[in-house]
N, C-alpha and C positions, 0 to 999 in steps of 0.2 A: 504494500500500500504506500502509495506516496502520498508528499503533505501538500495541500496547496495553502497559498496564501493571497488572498485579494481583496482592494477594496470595493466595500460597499455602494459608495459612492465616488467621486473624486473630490471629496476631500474626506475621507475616512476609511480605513481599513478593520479589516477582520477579520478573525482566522478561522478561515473555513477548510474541512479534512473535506478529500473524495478519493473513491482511485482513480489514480493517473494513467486514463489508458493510451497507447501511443498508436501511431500507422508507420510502418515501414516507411525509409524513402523519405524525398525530399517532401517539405509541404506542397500541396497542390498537384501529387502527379498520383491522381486515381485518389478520389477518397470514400474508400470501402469502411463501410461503418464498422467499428466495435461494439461490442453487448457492453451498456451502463448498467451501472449497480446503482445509481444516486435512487437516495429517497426523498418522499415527499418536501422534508424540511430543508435538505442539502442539494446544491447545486449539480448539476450531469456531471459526467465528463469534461475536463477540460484540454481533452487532445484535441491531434491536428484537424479530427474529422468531426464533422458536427456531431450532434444528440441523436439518438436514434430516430432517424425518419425528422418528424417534425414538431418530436414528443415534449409535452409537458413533462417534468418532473413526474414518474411514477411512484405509484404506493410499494409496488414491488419489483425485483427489478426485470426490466425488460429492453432487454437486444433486440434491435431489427432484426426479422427473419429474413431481410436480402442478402446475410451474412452471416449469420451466428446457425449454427445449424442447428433444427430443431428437437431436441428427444421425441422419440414417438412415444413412448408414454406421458406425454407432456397434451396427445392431441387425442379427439375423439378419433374412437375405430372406423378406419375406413368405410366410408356406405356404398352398397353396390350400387353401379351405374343404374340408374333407375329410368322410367320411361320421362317422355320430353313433356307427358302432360302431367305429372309430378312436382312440375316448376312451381307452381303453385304452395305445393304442399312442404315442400323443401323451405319458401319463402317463411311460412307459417312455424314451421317447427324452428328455424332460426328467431323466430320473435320469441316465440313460447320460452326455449334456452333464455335466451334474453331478458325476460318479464321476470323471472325466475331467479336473476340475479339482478333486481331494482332497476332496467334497461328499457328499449324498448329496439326492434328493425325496421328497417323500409330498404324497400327493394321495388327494380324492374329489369326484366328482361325483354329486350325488342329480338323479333326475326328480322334481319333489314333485307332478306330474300322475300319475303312473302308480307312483311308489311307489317304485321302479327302482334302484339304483345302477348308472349306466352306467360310472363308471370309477372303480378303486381300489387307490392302490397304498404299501402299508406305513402307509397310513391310524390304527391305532391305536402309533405308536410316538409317542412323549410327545419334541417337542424343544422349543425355544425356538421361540413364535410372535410375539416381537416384537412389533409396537403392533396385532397381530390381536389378542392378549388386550382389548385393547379392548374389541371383540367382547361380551366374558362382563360386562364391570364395564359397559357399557349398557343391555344387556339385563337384568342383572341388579339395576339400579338404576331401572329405566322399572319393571319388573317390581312390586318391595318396595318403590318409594316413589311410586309415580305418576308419571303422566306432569305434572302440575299442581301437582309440589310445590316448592314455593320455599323457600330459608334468608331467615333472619331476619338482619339487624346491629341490633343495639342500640345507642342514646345516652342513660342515665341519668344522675344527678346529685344534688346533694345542695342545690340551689338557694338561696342567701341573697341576700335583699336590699340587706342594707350591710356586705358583704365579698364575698371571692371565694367564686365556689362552685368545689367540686371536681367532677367531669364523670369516667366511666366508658364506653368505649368499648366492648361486651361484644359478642365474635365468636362465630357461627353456623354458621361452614365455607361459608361463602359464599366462590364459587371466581372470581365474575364483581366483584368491590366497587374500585370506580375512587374517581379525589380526587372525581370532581361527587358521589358519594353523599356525601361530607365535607363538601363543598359544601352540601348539604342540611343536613345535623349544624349547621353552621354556623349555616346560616340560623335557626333554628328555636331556637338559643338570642338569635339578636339578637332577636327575635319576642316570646322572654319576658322583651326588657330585660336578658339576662345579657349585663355587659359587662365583669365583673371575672372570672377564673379564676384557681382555685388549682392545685392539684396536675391532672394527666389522669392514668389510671388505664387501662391496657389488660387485658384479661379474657382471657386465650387458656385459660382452663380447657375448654372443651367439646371441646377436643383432649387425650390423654394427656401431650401434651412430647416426644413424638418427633417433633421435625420436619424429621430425612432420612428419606424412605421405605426397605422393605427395597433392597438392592442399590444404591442409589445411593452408598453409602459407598464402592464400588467404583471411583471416581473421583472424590474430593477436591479435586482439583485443577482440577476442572471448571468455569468460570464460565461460562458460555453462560447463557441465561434456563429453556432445555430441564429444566437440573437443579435449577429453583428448590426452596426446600424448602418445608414445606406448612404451614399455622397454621390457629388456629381463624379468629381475629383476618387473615386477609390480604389486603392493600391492594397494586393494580397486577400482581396473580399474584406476589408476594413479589419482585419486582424494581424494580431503577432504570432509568432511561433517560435518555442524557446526548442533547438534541436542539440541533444548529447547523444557521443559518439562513446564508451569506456574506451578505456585502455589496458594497461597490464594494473595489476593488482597494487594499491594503494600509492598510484603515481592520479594526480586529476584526470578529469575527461575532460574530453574535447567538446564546449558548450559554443554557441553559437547562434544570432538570432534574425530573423527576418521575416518583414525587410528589415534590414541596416538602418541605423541612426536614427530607429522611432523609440527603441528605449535604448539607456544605458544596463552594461551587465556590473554586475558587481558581484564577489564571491566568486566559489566554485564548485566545481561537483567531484566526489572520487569516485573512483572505480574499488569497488567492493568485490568479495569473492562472491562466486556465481551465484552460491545458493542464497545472497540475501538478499538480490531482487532488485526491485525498484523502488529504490527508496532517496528518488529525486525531490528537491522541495523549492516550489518558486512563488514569489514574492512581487506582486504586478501590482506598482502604485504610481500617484501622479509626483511629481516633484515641483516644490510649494518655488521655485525659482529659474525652472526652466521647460521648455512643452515637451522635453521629452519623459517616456515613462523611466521609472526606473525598477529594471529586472534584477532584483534579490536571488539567486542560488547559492544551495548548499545541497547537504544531503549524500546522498550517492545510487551510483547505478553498477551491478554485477558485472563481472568482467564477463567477456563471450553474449553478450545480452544486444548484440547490436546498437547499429542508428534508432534512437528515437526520438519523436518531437509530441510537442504537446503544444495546443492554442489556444489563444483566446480574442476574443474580441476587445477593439478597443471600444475607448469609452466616445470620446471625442475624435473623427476623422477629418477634421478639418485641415491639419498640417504638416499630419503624417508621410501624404506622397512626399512634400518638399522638404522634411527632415530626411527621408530616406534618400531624394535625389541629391541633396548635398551633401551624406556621408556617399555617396557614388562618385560625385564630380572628386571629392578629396582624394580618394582611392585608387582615381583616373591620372591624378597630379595636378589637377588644379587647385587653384587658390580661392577659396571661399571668405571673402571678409565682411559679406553683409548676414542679414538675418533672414528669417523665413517666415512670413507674413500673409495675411489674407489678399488677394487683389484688390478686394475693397477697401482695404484700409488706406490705401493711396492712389491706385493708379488711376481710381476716376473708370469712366466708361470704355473710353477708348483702347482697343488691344493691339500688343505691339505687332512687330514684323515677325509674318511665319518661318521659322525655322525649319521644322519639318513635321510629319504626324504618323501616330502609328493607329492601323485600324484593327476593329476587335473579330473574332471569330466570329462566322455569319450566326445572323441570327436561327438559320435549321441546324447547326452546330450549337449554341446557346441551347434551347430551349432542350437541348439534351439532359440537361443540370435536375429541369425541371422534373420532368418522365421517370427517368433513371435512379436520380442519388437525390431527388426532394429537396433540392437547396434554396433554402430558404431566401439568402440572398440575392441569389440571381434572380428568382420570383419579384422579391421589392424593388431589384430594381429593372425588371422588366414591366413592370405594375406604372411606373414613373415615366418610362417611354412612350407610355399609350399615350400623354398626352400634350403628342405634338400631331395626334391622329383626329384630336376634335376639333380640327375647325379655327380653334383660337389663334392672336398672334403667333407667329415663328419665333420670334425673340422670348414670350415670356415663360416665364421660369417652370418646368416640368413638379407637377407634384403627385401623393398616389391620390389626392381626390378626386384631382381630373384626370388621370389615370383610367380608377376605378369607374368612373361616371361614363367615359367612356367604353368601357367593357359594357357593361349594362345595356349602354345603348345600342352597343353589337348585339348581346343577346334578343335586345329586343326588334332590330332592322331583319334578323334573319328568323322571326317568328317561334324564338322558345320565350313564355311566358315569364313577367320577371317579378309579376305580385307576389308582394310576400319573401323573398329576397333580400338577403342584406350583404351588400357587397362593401369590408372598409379598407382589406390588403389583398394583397395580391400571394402568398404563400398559402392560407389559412393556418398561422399560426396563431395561438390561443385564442382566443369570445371574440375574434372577428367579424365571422361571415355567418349568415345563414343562405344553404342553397338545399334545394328539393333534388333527390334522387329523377325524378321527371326532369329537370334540367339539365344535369348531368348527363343523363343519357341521351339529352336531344342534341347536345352540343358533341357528344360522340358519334351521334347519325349524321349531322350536319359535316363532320370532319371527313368522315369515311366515308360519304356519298356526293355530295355538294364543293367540297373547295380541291380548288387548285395547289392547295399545301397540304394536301391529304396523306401524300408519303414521307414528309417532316412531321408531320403530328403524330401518323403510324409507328416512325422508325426512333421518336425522343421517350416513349412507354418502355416500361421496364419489360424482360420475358418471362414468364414462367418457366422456373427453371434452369434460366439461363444466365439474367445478369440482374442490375440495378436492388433494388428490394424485393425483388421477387426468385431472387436466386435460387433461394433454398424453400420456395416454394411451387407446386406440381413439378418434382424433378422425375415423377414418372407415372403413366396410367397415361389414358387418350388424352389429358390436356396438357400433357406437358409440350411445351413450344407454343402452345396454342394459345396461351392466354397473353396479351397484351396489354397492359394495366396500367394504372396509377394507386398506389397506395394511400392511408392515412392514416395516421398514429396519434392521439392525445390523450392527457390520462383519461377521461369518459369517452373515447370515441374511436373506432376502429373501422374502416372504410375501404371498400375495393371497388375501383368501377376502371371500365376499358372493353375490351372487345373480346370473344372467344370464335377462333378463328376457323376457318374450314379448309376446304381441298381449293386445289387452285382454281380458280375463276367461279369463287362462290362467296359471296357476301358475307359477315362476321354476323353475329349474335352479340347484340350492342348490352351489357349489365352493367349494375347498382347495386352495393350494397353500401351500409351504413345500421351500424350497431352503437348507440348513444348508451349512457348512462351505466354500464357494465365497467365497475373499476377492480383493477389487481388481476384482470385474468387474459389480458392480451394474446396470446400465446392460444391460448382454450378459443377465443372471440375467432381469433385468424382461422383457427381451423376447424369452424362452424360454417366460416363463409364459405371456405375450399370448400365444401362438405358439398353446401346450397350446389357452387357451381359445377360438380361432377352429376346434377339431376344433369344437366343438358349434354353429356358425353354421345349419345344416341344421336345427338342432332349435327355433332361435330365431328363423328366417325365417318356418316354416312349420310346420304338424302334422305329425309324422310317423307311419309305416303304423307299429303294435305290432311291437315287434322282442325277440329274443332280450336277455335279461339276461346283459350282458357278465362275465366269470370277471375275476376279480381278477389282478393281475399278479403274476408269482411274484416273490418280492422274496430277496435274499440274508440267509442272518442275519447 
């Protein structure tokens, strides 16, 4: 077990235990979730990969099943492939489980062959759908921005010959931007002979300045990287990452942190014998006289124990890029003698001469984050794109209300009902959003049948089976490959919707689930729902003969 240490606020610390789980590998390259142990009163994990899926703090602990493999004594016994007009029944006996444990279901399943809904039950009741809302902020961003649209970062400047030049970092809501693109920035002023800096200057003007999304203030206390906060300007997904390397036995490890020059490191870690683990301890607080943070280690990590890192979100992102690109340019050999500031604080409106720019990964690349690994942040600030798609000036400042406002009104342009919806982020992380399983599933009819970005929306879903959070789920029987999903994790709410797939040149079977108010049993909920969708195996082996349009399930008010 290792110790963390972090404040509460930025001006107050407190000492908080969790274990410290790590990811192979440098930060950012594949972030396959760890199983968290945190409970209710202590914060997740604070490694390099987020919280499980999109999870609230649970009561007990639970790992993403995209990843952590599941005990099968852990899950209800397999049910036999049952007939397609079962659906129904399946639907019902998932509530029933449910009610059983203070819960409640709602579910549907469309035939998009035959038009059908073969099962449905309490379908249009509006609850929390967790990181399904995913679902609507990809869809609805392949939709209004293309599938081939990329953000810009800008590096401007005010270039002088014999003094320093001042240097302007100017952000685009680019949700993928690492130190190598700095790296680049870098480069490209040694290129033009710039070896003296003045002042850097960071731009987050193309965001409005709110940078907790809605409902995240709902846990404050939060430092996991899950609840990073969002910038125009943001470098590493708005977080740190503290990486140790051991060594040989009672000589320090190799510590290290990035990006560069957003905290100071202080201390060190040793290298312990094998058998006593990880027992790293780090210390993330503000310093009362300068903006960067400072990183407290000690502790130590097992010798043979490998690379590991562990992360967290920063508090404040406002000046993090331009501390990290001036611990770059010093590294490069230049001379930095001014300080690192807001654009606003001086430069007035007008922006200097372009340097050069780097652009982000398209966005049917992007919206992988989404589908696949439920990243929270790239959601927020995909959420914030939407709106330079409503209509409004070009110039002013993107936020997630109008965002959000415009999602809705795509819901509402391409005829899925939006009464009774509450749309206020773009993730569904914590008392956000409420969305109806009916919706849900029209905006996955709408995808699969209707748009032009049908095979980016197809191909950013996790497999069953195969990858994202659904790895370690249907890895074998008729669905395995076949399900293509989106998950969702909170502590009351457990969620599966996406497509269940057929033979080639045969339309999907578009489902819903959503299991509310069931806490501590995640694990058991997930493989209730498997359960539900193995009724329609019959439908997804084979054609079946035209059958009666199953009656909806009476549902209690």
């Amino acid at each position: 077990m290792a110790e963390l240490k972090q404040p509460k606020s930025p001006l107050a610390r407190a000492r908080l235990v969790a274990p410290l789980l790590f990811l192979a590998g440098f930060s950012g390259c594949g972030r396959e979730r760890a199983p968290a142990t945190a409970q209710e009163e202590a914060p997740p994990s604070l490694s390099s990969d987020p919280a499980p899926e999109d999870s609230l703090p649970f009561e007990e602990p639970a790992g993403d099943p995209g990843v952590r493999p599941v005990p099968r004594a852990e899950l209800p016994a397999p049910a036999k492939p049952r007939a397609a007009a079962d659906g129904s029944s399946a639907l019902k006996e998932l509530d029933e489980y449910a009610k059983k444990h203070g819960g409640r279901a709602r579910g549907i399943f469309i035939d998009l062959e035959s038009g059908q809904t073969l099962a449905e039950l309490d379908a249009n009741h509006a609850v929390n759908p967790a990181s399904t809302q995913k679902l609507i902020t990809a869809a609805a961003a392949l939709e209004l921005l293309g599938p081939g649209y990329t953000f810009q970062t800008e590096l401007r400047g005010a270039i002088k010959e014999d003094g320093p030049s001042s240097i302007t970092l100017v952000g685009g809501g680019a949700p993928d931007l690492e130190t190598s693109d700095l790296l680049l920035f870098a480069h490209a002023l040694r290129s033009r002979g710039v070896t003296q800096i003045g002042d850097i200057y960071v731009d987050q003007s193309r965001f409005d300045g709110r940078f907790v999304p809605p409902a995240f203030e709902e846990q404050p206390g939060e430092w996991a990287a899950f609840r990073a906060p969002i910038s125009a300007l943001a470098l590493a997904r708005n977080a740190v990452s503290l990486h140790v390397v051991p060594t040989k036995k009672g000589e320090p490890a190799k510590v290290w942190l990035d990006p560069p020059g957003v905290s100071v490191l202080v201390g060190q870690v040793k290298t312990l014998d094998a058998k006593d683990g990880d027992r790293v301890i780090w210390e993330l607080a503000p310093q009362a006289d300068a903006p960067e943070l400072s990183s407290k280690v000690s502790g130590g990590l097992g010798a043979g124990l490998g690379h590991r890192s562990y992360q967290r979100r920063l508090d404040s992102p406002l000046l993090s890029p331009g501390l990290a690109f001036r611990q770059l340019l010093k590294e490069s050999g230049a001379t930095v003698e001014g300080k690192v500031l807001l654009a606003s604080q001086a430069q007035g409106s007008t922006k200097p001469e372009l340097i050069t720019r780097v652009r982000s990964k398209p966005l049917s690349v992007l919206v992988r984050e989404l589908g696949k690994d439920s990243d929270n942040f790239t959601a927020e600030m995909l959420a914030l794109a939407l709106s330079q798609a409503d209509g409004g000036a070009a110039n002013a400042p993107w936020s997630t209300e109008r965002g959000v406002l415009r999602m809705k009104k795509w819901l509402e342009a391409v005829g899925i009902d939006t009464s009774g919806l509450t749309l206020r982020n773009g993730s569904g992380l914590f008392g956000a959003n409420l969305v109806t399983c009916q919706a849900l599933a029209r905006v996955l009819e709408k995808m699969a049948a209707h748009s032009a970005a049908s095979p980016e929306f197809m191909s950013q879903l996790a497999i069953g089976g195969s990858d994202g959070t659904l790895r370690n789920r249907f890895v074998s029987g008729a669905l395995s490959q076949k399900v293509r999903a989106k998950t969702g994790t909170l502590a009351d709410t457990i969620a599966l919707a996406g497509y269940l797939l057929r033979g080639e040149g045969r339309r999907p079977i578009v489902f819903c689930t959503i299991v509310s108010g069931v806490r501590g049993r995640h694990t058991e909920v997930r493989g209730r729902i498997d359960r539900a969708l193995q009724s329609f195996e019959s439908l997804v082996a084979s054609r079946p003969s035209a059958m009666e349009k199953p009656k909806a399930v009476a549902t209690e008010p």
